[in-house]
C-alpha positions as CSV (number, residue, x, y, z in Angstrom):
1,X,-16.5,22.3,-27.6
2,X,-13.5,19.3,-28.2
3,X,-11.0,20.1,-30.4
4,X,-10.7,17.5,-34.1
5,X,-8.6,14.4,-32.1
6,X,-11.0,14.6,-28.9
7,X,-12.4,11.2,-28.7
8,X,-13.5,11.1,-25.2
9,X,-17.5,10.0,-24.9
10,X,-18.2,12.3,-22.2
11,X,-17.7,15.8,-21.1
12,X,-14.6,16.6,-18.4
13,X,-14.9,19.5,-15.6
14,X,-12.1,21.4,-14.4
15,X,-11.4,21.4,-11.4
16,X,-9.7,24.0,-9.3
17,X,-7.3,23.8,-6.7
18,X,-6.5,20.4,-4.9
19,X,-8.5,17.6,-5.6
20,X,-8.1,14.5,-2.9
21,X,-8.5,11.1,-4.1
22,X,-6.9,7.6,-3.3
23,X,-6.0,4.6,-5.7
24,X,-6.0,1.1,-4.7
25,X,-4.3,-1.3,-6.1
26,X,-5.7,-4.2,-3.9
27,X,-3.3,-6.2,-4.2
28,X,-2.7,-8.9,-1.3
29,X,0.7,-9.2,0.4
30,X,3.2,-11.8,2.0
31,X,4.2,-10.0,5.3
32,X,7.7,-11.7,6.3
33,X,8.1,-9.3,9.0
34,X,6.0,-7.3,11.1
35,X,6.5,-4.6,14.0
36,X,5.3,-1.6,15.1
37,X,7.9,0.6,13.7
38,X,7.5,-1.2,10.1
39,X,7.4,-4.2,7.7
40,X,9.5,-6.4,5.5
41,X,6.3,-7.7,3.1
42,X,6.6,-9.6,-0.4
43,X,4.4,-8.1,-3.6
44,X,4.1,-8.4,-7.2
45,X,4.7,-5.4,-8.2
46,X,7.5,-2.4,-7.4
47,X,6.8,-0.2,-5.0
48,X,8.9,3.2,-5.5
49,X,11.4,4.3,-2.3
50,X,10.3,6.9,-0.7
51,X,6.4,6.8,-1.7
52,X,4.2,6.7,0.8
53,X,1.5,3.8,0.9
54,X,-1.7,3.0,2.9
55,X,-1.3,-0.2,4.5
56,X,-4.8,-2.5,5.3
57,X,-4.2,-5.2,8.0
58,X,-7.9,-7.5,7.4
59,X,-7.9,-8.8,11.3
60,X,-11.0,-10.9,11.7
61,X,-12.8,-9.2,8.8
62,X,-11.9,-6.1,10.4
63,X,-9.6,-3.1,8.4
64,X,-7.1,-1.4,10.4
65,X,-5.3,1.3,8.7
66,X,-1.7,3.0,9.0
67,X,0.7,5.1,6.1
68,X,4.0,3.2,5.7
69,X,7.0,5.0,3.8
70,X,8.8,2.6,1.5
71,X,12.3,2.4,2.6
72,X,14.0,-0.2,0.6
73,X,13.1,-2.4,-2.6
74,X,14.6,-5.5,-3.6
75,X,13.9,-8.1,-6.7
76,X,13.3,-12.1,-5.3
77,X,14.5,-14.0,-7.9
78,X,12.1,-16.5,-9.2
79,X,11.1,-18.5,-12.0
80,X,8.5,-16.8,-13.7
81,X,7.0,-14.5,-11.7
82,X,8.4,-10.8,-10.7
83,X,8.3,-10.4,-7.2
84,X,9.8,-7.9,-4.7
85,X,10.7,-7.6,-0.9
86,X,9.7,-4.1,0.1
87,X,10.7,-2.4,3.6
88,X,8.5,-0.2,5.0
89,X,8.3,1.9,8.0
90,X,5.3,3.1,9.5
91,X,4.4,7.0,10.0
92,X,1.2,6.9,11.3
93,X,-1.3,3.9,12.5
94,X,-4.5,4.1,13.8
95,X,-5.4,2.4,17.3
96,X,-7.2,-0.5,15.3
97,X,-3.7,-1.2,13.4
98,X,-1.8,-0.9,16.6
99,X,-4.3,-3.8,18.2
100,X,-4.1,-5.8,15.5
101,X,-0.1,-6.0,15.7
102,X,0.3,-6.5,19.1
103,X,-2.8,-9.3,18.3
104,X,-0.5,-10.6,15.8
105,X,2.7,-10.3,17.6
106,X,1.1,-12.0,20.4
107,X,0.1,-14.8,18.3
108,X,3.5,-15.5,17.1
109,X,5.3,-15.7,19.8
């Protein structure tokens, strides 16, 4: 039964114990910087220090996927748009992400 100032249309469960689920912003990214250890990339919004993200690299229509710690923010100034330079370092990568670095690192240079 809801209680008087309920005004959700459907019915909730509760769940118990830990219940494992992701977010995605999908935002894309400006990547200034790119090694295997981490990333200096350029987004629109704040990313908190600390957090951990998922990363996507889209290499030839292909995901490759790695968790980056944020380790420093920083506000770009600009006219009329809020943008930031966020540091990250990666933790973990998969071997897909790893190709598509050196791909891109080879491409660079």
């Amino acid at each position: 039964m809801r209680s008087p100032g309920d005004r959700r249309s459907r019915v909730r469960y509760e769940v118990f114990g830990p219940f494992w689920g992701t977010f995605d912003a999908g935002n894309p990214v400006c990547v200034h910087n790119l090694s295997h250890q981490g990333a200096l990339i350029e987004a629109d919004q704040p990313l908190a220090v600390e957090s951990v993200q998922s990363v996507c690299l889209m290499l030839d229509g292909q995901p490759a996927l790695a968790d980056a710690r944020v380790r420093h923010l920083e506000p770009v100034p600009s006219n009329d748009q809020h943008r930031y330079l966020v540091g990250v370092e990666f933790l973990s990568m998969t071997a897909a992400f790893q190709d598509a670095v050196d791909h891109l690192m080879a491409y660079r240079a």
